[in-house]
KOLKOLVO-952613 format. One record per residue (C-alpha): residue number from 1; residue in one letter; x, y, z. Coordinates in nm, 3 decimals, padded with zeros to 5 digits. Layout:
# KOLKOLVO-952613
[pt NUM; 'A'; [X; Y; Z]],
...
# end
This chain:
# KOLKOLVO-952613
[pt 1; 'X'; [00.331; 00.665; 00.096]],
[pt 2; 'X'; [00.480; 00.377; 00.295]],
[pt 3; 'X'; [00.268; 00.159; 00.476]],
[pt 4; 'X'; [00.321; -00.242; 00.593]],
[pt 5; 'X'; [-00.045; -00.407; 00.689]],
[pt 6; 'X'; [00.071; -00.710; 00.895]],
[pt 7; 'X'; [-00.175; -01.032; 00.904]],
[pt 8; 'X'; [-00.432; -01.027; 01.149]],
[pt 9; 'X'; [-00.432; -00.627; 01.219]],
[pt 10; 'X'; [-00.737; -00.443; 01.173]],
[pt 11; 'X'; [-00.606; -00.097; 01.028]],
[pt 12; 'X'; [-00.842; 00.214; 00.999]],
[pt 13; 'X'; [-00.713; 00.523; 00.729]],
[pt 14; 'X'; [-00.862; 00.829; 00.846]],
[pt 15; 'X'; [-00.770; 01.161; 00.666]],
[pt 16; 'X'; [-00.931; 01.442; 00.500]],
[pt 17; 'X'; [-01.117; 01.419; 00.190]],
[pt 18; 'X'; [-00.906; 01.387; -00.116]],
[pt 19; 'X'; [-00.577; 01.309; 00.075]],
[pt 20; 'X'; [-00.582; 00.944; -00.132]],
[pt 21; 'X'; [-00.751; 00.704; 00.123]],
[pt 22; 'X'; [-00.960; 00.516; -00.146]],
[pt 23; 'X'; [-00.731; 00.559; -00.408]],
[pt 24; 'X'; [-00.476; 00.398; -00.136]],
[pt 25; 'X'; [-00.714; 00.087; -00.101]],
[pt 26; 'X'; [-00.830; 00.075; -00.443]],
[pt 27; 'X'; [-00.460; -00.001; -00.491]],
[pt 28; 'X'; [-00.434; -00.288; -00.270]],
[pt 29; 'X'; [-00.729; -00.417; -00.417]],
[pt 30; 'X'; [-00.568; -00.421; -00.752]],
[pt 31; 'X'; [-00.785; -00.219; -00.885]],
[pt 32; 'X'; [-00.581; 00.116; -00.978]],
[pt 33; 'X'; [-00.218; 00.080; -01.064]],
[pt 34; 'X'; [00.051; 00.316; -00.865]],
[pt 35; 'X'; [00.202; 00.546; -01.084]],
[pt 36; 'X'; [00.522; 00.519; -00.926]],
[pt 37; 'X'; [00.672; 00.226; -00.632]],
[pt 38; 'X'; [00.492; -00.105; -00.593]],
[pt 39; 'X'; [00.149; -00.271; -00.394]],
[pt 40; 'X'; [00.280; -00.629; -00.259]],
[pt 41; 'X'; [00.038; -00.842; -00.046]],
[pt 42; 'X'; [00.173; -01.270; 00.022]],
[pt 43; 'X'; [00.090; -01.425; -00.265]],
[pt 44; 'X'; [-00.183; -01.671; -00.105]],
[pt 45; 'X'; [-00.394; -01.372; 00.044]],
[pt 46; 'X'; [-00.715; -01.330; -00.115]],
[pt 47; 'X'; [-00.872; -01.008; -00.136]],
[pt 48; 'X'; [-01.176; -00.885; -00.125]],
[pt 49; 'X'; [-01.307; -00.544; -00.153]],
[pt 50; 'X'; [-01.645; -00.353; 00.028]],
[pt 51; 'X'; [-01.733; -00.018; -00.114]],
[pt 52; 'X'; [-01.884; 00.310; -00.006]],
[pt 53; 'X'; [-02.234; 00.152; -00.126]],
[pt 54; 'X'; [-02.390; -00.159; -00.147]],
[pt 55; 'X'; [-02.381; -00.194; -00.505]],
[pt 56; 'X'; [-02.634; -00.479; -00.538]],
[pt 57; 'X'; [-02.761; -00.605; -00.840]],
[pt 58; 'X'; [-03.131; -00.447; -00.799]],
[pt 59; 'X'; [-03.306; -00.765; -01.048]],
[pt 60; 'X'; [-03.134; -01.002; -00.885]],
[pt 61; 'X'; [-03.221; -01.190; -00.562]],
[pt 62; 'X'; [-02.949; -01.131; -00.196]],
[pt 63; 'X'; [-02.843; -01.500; -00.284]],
[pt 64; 'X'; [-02.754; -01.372; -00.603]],
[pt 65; 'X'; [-02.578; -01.097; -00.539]],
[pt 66; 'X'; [-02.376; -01.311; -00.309]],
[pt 67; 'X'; [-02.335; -01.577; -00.553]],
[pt 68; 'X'; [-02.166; -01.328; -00.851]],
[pt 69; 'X'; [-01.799; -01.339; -00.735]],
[pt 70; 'X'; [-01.811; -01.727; -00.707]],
[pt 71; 'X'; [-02.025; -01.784; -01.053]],
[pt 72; 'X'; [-01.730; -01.548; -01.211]],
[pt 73; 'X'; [-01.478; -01.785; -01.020]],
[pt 74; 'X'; [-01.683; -02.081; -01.210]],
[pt 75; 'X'; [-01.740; -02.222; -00.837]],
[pt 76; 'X'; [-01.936; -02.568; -00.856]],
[pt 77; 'X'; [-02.302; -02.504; -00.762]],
[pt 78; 'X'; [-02.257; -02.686; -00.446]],
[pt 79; 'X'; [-01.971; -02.517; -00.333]],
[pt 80; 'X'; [-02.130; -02.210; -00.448]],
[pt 81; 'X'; [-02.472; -02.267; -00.239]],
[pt 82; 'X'; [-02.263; -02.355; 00.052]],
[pt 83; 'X'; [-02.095; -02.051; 00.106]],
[pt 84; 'X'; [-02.376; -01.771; 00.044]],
[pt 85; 'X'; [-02.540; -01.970; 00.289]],
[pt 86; 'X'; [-02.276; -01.947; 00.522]],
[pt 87; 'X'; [-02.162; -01.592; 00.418]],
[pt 88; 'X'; [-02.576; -01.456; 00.472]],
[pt 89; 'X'; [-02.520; -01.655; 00.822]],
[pt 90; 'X'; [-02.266; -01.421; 00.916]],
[pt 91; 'X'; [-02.374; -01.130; 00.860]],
[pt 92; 'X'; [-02.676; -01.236; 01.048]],
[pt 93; 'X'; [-02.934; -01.285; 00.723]],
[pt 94; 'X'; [-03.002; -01.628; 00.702]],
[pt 95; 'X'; [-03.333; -01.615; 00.606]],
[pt 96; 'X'; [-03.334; -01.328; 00.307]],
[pt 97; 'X'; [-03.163; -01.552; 00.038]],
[pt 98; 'X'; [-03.484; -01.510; -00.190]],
[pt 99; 'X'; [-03.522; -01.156; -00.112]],
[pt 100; 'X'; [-03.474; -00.826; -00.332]],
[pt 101; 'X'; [-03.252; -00.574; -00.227]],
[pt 102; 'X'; [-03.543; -00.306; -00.259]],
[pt 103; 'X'; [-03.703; -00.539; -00.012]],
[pt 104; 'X'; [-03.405; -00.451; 00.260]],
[pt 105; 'X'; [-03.313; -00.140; 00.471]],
[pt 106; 'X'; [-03.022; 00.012; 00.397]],
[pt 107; 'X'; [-02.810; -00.139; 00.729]],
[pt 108; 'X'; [-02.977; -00.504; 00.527]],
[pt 109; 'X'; [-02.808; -00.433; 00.197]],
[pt 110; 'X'; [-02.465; -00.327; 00.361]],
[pt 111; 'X'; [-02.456; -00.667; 00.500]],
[pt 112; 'X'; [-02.560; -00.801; 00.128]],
[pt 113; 'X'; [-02.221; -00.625; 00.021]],
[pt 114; 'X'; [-01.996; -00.813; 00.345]],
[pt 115; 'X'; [-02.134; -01.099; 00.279]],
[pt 116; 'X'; [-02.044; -01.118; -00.065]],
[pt 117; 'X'; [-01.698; -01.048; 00.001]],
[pt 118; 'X'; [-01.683; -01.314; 00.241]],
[pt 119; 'X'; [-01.845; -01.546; 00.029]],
[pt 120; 'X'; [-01.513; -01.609; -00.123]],
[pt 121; 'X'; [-01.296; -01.661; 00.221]],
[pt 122; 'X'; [-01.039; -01.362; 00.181]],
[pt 123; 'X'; [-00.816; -01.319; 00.438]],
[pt 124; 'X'; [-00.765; -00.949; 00.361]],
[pt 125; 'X'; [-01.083; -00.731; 00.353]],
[pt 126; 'X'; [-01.057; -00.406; 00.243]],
[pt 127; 'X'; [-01.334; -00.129; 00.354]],
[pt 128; 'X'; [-01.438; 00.201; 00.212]],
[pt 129; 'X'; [-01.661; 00.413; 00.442]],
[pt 130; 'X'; [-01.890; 00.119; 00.415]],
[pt 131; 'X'; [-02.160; 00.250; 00.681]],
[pt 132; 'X'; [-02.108; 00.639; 00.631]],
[pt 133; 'X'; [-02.453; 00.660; 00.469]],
[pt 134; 'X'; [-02.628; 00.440; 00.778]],
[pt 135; 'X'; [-02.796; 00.619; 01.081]],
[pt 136; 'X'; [-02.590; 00.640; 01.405]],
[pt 137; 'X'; [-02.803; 00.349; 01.538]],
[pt 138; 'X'; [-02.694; 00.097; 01.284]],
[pt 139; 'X'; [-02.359; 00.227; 01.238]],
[pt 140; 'X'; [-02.305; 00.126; 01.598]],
[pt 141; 'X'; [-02.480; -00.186; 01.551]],
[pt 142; 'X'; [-02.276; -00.296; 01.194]],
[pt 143; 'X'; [-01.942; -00.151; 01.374]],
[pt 144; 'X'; [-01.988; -00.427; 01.666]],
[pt 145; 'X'; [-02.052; -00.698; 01.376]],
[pt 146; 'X'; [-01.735; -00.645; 01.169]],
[pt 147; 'X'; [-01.550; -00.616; 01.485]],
[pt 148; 'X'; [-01.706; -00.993; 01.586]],
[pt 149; 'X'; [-01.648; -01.095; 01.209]],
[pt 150; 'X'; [-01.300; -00.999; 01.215]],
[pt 151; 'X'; [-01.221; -01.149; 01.556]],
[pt 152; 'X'; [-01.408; -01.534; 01.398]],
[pt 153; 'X'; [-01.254; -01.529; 01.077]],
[pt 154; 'X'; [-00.880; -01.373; 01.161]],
[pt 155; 'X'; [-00.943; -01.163; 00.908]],
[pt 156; 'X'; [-00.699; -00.854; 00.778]],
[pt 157; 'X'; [-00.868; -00.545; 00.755]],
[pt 158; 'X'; [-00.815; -00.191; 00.626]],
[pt 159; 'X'; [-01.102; 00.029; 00.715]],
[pt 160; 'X'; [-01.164; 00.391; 00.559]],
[pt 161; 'X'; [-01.358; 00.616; 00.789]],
[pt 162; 'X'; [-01.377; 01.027; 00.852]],
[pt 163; 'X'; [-01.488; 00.862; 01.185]],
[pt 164; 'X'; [-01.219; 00.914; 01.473]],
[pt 165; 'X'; [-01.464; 00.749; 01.705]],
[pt 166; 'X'; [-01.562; 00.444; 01.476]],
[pt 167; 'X'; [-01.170; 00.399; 01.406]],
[pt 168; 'X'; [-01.061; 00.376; 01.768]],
[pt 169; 'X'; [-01.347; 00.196; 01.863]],
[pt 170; 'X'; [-01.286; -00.079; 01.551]],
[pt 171; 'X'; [-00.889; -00.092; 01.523]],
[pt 172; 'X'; [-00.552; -00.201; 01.648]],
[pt 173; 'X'; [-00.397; 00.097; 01.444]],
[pt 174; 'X'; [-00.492; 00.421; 01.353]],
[pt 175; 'X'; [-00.316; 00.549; 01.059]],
[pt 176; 'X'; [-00.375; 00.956; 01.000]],
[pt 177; 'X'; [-00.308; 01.074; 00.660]],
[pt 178; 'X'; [-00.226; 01.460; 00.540]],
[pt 179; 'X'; [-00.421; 01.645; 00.300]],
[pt 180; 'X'; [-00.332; 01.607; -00.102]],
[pt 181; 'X'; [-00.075; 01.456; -00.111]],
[pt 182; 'X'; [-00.153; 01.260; 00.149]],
[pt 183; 'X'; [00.109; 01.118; 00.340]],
[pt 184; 'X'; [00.097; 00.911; 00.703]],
[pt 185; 'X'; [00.135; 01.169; 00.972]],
[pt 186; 'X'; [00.033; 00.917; 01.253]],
[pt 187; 'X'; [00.087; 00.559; 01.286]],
[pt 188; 'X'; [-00.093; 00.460; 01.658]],
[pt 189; 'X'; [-00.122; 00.094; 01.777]],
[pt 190; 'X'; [-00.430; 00.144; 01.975]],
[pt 191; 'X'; [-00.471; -00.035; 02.300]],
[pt 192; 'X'; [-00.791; -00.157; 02.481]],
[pt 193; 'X'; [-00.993; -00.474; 02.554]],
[pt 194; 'X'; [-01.101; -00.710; 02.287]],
[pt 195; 'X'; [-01.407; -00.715; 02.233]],
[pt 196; 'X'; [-01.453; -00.366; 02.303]],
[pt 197; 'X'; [-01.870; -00.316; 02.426]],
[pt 198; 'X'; [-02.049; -00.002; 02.405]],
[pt 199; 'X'; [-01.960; 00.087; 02.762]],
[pt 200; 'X'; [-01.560; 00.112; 02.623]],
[pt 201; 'X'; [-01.692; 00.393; 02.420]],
[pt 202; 'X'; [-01.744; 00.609; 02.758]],
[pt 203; 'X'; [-01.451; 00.519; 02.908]],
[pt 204; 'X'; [-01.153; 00.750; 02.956]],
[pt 205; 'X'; [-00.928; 00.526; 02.762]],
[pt 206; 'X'; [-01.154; 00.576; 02.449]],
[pt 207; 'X'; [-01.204; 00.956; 02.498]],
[pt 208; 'X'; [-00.810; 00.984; 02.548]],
[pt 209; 'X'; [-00.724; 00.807; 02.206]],
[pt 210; 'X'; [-01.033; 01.028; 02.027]],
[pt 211; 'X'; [-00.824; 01.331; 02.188]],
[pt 212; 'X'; [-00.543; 01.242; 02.092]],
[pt 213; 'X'; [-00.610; 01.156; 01.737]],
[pt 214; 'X'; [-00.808; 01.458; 01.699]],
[pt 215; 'X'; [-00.489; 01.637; 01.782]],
[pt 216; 'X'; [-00.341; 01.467; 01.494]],
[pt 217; 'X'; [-00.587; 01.603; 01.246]],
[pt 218; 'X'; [-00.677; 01.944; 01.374]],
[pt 219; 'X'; [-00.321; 02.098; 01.612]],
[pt 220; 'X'; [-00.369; 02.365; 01.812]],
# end
């Protein structure tokens, strides 16, 4: 595997199942060691990780939740309170602060999980499948969110998905990975407006790229 994430991209990993797409991200989180070569990100890029599911603290309060990775950073309790508010804000909760997770839907809690990640102002967020589970409906919704998130903050993103239509629609590269071992088969800079709206996703640019990517995957 060779792969260079440059600042600013937002980079979706799509590839069968097993092919190494989380283990690939777990990696850059820091989180699983390579057996063999090296992960390198600039040394003042923080990191922050959103998984496959929400994994909130059920006894614990959404202002909670947001608040662990700065308590564990021993952030003061000012600087702390700021930015959950600020992070909730995002993500468009501003109000459910005191609220339990089993009090949210499950689009809600996804948006617990972002904004605890950004509650620590990474500039490289890394993202596994994080709305697979959600209905179409707030899939869409969520996908036009992080898209707006990513465009305010500058962020860096890597984005799993087995979605060919949620990675076009999201990113400025596609990458397409082999089955075990996976491998990059496809690297594609994909081109389109910024913001992209829903009525990009009918458009014959959008079905092209789908097309084309789908070629990728699946050859004649």
């Amino acid at each position: 595997m060779d792969l260079a994430v440059h600042a600013g991209e937002f980079v979706a990993l799509l590839g069968p199942s097993g092919c190494g797409k989380t283990t690939l991200l777990r990696m850059m989180a820091g989180l699983v060691t390579p057996s063999a070569g090296r992960v390198a990100t600039r040394e003042d890029a923080r990191v922050a990780m959103v998984f496959q599911a929400p994994t909130l603290m059920p006894w614990s309060r959404v202002a909670g939740n947001v608040r662990l990775p700065l308590d564990l950073a021993h952030a003061t309790r000012e600087d702390a309170d700021r930015a959950v508010r600020e992070s909730l804000a995002l993500v468009g909760l501003p109000d459910a602060g005191e609220r339990y997770p089993r009090e949210l839907s499950g689009g809600m809690q996804m948006r617990v999980a972002i904004a605890r990640a950004l509650a620590m102002s990474p500039a490289v967020l890394l993202m596994d499948e994080p709305f697979a589970a959600l209905d179409e409906f707030t899939r869409y919704r969520l996908d036009d969110d992080l898209a707006e998130l990513w465009r305010a903050r500058a962020l860096t993103v890597v984005f799993v998905t087995h979605s060919i239509q949620e990675a076009v629609y999201l990113a400025t590269r596609v990458v397409v990975m082999s089955p075990c071992p996976g491998r990059v088969v496809a690297d594609l800079a994909i081109d389109g407006p910024h913001p992209r709206t829903r009525e990009h996703r009918g458009s014959a640019q959008f079905a092209g790229w789908c097309s084309r990517i789908s070629g990728v995957i699946s050859p004649p």
